[in-house]
C-alpha positions in Angstrom: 33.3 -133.9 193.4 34.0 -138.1 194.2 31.1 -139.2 195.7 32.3 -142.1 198.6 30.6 -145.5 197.3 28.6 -147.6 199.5 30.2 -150.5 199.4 27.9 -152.6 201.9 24.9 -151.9 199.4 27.4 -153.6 196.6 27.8 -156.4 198.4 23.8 -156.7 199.3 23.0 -156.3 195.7 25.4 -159.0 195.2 24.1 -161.0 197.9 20.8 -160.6 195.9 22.5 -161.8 192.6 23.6 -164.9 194.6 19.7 -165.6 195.6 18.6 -165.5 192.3 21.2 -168.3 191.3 19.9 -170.4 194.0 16.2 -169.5 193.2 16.9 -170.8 189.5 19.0 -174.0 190.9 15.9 -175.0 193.1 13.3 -174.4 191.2 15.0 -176.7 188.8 16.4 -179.2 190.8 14.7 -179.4 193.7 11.6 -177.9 192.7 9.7 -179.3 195.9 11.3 -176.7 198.2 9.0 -173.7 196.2 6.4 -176.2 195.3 5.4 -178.3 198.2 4.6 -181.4 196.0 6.0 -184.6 197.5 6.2 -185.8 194.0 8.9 -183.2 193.1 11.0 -183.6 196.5 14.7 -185.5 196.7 15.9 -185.2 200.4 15.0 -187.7 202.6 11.8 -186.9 204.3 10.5 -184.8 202.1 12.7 -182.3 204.0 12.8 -180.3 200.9 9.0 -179.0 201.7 10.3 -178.3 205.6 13.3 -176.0 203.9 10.7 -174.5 201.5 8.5 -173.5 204.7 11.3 -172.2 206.8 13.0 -168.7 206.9 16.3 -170.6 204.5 13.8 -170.0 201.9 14.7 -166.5 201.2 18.1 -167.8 200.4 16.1 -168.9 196.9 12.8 -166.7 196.8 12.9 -165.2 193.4 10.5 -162.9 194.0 12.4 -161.2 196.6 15.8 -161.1 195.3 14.8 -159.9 192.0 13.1 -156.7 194.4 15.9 -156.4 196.2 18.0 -156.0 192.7 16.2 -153.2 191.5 15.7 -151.1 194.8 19.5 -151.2 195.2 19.4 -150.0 191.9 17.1 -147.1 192.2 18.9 -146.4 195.3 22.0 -146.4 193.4 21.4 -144.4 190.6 21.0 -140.9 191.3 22.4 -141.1 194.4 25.5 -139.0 193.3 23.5 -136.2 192.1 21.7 -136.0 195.4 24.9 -135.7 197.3 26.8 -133.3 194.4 23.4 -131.4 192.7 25.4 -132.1 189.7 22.6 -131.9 186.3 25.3 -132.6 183.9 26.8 -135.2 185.3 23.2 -136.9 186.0 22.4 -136.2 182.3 25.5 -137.8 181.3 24.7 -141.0 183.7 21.7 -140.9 181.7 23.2 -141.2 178.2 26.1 -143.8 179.4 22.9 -146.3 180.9 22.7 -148.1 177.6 26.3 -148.8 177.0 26.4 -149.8 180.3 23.9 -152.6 180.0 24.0 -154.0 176.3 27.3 -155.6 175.6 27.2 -158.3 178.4 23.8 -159.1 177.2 24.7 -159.1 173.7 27.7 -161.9 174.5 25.9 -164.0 177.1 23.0 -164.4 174.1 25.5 -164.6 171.5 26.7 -167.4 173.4 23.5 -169.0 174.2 22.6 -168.9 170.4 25.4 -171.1 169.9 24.4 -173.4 172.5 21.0 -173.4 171.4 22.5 -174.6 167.8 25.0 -177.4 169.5 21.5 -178.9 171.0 23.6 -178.6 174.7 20.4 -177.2 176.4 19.2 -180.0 178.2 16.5 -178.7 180.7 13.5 -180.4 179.2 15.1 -183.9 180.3 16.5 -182.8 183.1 13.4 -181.2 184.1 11.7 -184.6 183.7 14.4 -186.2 186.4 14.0 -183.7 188.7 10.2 -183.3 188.9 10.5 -179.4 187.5 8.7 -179.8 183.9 6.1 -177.1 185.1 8.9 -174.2 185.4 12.1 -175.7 183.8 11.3 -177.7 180.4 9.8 -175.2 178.3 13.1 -172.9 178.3 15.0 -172.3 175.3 13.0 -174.4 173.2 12.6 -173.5 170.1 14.5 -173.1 166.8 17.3 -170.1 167.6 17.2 -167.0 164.9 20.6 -165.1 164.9 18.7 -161.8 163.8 15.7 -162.8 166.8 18.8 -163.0 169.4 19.9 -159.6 167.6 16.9 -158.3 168.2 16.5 -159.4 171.7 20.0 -158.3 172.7 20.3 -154.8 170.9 16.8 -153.5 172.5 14.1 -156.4 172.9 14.7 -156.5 176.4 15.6 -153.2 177.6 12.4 -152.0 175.9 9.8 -154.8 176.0 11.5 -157.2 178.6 12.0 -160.3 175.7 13.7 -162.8 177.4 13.4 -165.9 174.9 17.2 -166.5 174.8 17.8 -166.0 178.5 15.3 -166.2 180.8 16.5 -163.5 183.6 16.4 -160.4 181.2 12.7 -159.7 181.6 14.4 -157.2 184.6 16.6 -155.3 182.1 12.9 -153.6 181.5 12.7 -152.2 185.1 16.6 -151.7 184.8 16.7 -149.6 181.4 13.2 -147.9 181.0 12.5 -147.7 185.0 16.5 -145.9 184.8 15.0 -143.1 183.1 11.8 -142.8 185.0 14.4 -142.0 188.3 16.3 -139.7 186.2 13.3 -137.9 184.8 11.9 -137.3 188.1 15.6 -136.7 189.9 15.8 -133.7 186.9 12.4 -132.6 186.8 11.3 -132.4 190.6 13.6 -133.2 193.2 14.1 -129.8 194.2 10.1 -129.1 194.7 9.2 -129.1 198.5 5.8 -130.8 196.8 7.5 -133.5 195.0 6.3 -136.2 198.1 3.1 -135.7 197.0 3.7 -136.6 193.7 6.0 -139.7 194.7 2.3 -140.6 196.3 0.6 -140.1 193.4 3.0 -142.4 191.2 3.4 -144.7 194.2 -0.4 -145.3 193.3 0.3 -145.4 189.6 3.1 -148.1 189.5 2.0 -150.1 192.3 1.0 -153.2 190.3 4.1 -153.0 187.9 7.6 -154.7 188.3 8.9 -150.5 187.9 7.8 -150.5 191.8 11.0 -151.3 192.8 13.6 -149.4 191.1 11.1 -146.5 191.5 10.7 -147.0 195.1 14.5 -147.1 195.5 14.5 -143.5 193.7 12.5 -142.4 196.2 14.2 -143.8 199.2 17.6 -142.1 198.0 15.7 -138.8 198.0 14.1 -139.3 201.7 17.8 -140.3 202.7 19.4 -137.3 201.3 16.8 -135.0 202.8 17.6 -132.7 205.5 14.5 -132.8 208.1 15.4 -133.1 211.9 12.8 -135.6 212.6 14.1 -138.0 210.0 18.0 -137.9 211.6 16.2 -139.1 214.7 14.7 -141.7 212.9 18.0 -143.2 211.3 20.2 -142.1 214.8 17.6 -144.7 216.6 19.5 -148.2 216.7 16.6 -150.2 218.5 14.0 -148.9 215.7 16.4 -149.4 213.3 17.1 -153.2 214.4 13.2 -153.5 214.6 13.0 -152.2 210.5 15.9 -154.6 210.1 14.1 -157.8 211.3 10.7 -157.2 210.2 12.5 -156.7 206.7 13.8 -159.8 206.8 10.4 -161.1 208.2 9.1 -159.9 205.1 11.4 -161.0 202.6 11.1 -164.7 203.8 7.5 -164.9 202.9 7.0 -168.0 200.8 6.0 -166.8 197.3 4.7 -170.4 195.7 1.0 -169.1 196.7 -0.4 -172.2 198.9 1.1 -174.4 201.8 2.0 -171.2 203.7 -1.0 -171.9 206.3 0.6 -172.9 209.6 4.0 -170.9 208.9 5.3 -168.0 210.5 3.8 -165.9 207.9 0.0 -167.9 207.8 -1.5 -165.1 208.9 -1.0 -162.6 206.3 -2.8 -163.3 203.2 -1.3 -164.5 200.0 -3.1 -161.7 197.5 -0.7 -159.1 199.0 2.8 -161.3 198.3 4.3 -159.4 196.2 3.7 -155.9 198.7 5.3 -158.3 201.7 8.6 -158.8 199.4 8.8 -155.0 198.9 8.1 -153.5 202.0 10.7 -156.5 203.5 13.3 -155.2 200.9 12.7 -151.4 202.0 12.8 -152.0 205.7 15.8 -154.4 205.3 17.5 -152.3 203.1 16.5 -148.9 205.7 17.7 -150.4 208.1 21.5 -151.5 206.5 21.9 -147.6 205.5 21.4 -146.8 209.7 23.6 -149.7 211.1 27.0 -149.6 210.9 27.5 -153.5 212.1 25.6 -154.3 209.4 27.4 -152.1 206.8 30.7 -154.1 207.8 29.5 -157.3 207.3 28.0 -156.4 203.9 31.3 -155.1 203.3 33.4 -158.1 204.0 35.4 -159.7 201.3 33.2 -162.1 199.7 30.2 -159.7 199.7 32.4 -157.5 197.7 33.7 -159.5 195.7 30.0 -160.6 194.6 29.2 -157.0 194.3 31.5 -156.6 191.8 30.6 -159.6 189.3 27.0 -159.0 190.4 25.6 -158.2 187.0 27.5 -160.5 185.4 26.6 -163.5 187.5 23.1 -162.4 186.9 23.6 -162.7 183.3 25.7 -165.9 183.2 23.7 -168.2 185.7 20.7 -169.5 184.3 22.4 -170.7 180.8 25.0 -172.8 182.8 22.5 -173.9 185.1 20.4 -175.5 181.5 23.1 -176.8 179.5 26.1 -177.8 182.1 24.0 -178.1 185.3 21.2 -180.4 183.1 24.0 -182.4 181.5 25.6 -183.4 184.7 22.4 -184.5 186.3 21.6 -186.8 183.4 25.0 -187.7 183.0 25.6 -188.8 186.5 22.4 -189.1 189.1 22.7 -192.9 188.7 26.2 -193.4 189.5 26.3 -190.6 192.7 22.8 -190.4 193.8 20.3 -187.6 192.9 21.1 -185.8 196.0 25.3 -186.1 196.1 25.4 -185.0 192.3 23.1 -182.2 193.6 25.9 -180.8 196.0 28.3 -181.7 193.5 26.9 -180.0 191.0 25.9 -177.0 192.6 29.6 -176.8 193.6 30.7 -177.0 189.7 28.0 -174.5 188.7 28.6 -172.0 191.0 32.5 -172.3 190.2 31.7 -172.0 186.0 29.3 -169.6 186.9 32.0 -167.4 189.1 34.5 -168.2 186.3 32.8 -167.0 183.4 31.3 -163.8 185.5 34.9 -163.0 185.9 35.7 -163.3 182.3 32.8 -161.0 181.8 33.9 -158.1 183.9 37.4 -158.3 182.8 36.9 -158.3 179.5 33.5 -157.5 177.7 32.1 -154.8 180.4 35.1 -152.9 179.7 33.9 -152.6 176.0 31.2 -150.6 177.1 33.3 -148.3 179.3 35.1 -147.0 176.2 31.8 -145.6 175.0 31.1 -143.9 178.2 34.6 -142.4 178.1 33.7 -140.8 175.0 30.4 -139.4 176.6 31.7 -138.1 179.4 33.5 -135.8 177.4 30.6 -134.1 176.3 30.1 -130.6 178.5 
């Protein structure tokens, strides 16, 4: 049985991709918008801190988009065997979840230990020009080790969440291990009427742990695919699904640098709960897409898709670009174009490399690990 794919929730998790390009452009570049230091602002007026403060900054808060990532994810994942009731073919998603994932991150490193060896990662002077030493200089700096790349690649970060060679895989953790945690529980108990109260339970369990997410997308797929009456009023209800819309979003845009929040739409709501704010926005956000169709066609519009499409592999690709091409043109040209006109510009060029070699990626080395997968799901 085909399963219909949600092709809105594609083009969200690409939208989420695209946040965490601009979360990793900022924080290098214009580093004031997160931190609020007049030191490390470049737009006139230290506008960069009024940006950082408004709702456009969950166009690059991190903390969100990475949240939003993984509950797609979870969402995602056994979301065909709640629809079909299909154990083998959940097993067999199961055993396919590691070939998925390792070959782009085995090229992208691959590639990054031979940047690393050319000396073309220049963050730690870029990172002096822009103000951004704190977060961007310490990157990728150390002597490269083909067999600690290896290492990394092959299962370093899918087991322990390494991310020496490129910064973003510490969520290939969440995305490998916290994979089989849905499955386990999707197998082991999603046909108990008492399995809510052991989503509680674990709720409890993994509530200070990056697994939150991709666990709490599990257990939205399940709520979503369960037949009670009062939960079809719940989703048929536009206004109340609106509301969940917005006060997602509320959510989502609170400022994650810790301080300078006083006075903002969110200054009442205190900072020690931040990373619970960023969730609950996802989950209400993300509620609320799966109940409204207007939504669900703008998510599925052509550029969304698109994005959905390259979404791992932009994830993958960004942050090396933005260290080695986005930190040589800054050095290369800030004094001829301005700091602020080679920002645009280079954004521009980054995002284009960035699209390019994501495109390269799904064409022609996620493929590699489809022909493994074709060979699993052959087993009965």
């Amino acid at each position: 049985m085909q399963t219909k794919k949600l092709i809105y929730l594609d083009g969200l998790k690409g939208l989420g991709c695209v946040m965490v390009f601009l979360t990793h452009f900022v924080f290098a570049f214009y580093y004031g918008m997160y931190h609020y230091e007049p030191a490390s602002c470049h737009l006139p007026g230290n506008l960069d801190i009024a940006i950082g403060k408004s709702p456009l900054n969950v166009l690059f808060n991190g903390n969100t988009a990475v949240r939003l990532f993984l509950v797609l994810s979870g969402y995602l994942l056994c979301r065909g065997y709640f629809l079909t009731g299909d154990r083998k073919r959940l097993k067999k998603s199961a055993l396919k979840r590691y070939l998925r994932l390792m070959p782009p991150v085995l090229a992208v490193n691959l590639a990054v230990y031979f940047c690393m060896r050319l000396g073309l990662y220049q963050n730690a002077r870029a990172a002096v020009l822009a103000g951004s030493e704190e977060w961007f200089a310490g990157f990728n700096s150390f002597a490269p080790s083909f067999t600690g790349m290896l290492k990394e690649s092959l299962y370093g970060c899918f087991l322990f969440g390494t991310n020496d060679y490129n910064g973003v895989l510490w969520t290939l953790q969440m995305l490998f291990v916290g994979a089989y945690l849905d499955y386990g529980l999707a197998l082991l108990v999603s046909r108990s009427k008492f399995r809510w109260l052991l989503y509680g339970a674990l709720t409890t369990v993994l509530l200070r742990t990056d697994f939150l997410g991709i666990y709490l997308g599990y257990v939205l797929c399940d709520f979503m695919h369960t037949n009670w009456g009062w939960k079809e009023k719940l989703c048929g209800c536009r206004v109340l699904n609106w509301c969940f819309f917005f006060a997602g979003v509320y959510f989502m845009c609170y400022p994650s640098a810790g301080f300078g929040y006083e006075g903002t739409l969110w200054g009442i709501l205190p900072f020690i709960l931040v990373n619970y704010y960023h969730i609950l926005g996802v989950l209400l956000t993300v509620f609320g897409v799966l109940n409204l169709p207007p939504v669900q066609r703008f998510f599925s519009m052509g550029g969304f898709r698109y994005l959905g499409r390259i979404s791992y592999a932009l994830y993958l690709v960004h942050f090396p670009v933005i260290a080695t091409f986005g930190s040589w043109f800054f050095l290369t040209f800030h004094e001829k174009l301005g700091y602020n006109l080679t920002g645009i510009v280079n954004l521009c060029l980054i995002s284009g490399i960035t699209v390019l070699l994501s495109e390269v990626m799904v064409r022609w080395v996620e493929p590699l690990g489809r022909k493994g997968e074709v060979w699993i799901g052959k087993i009965r």
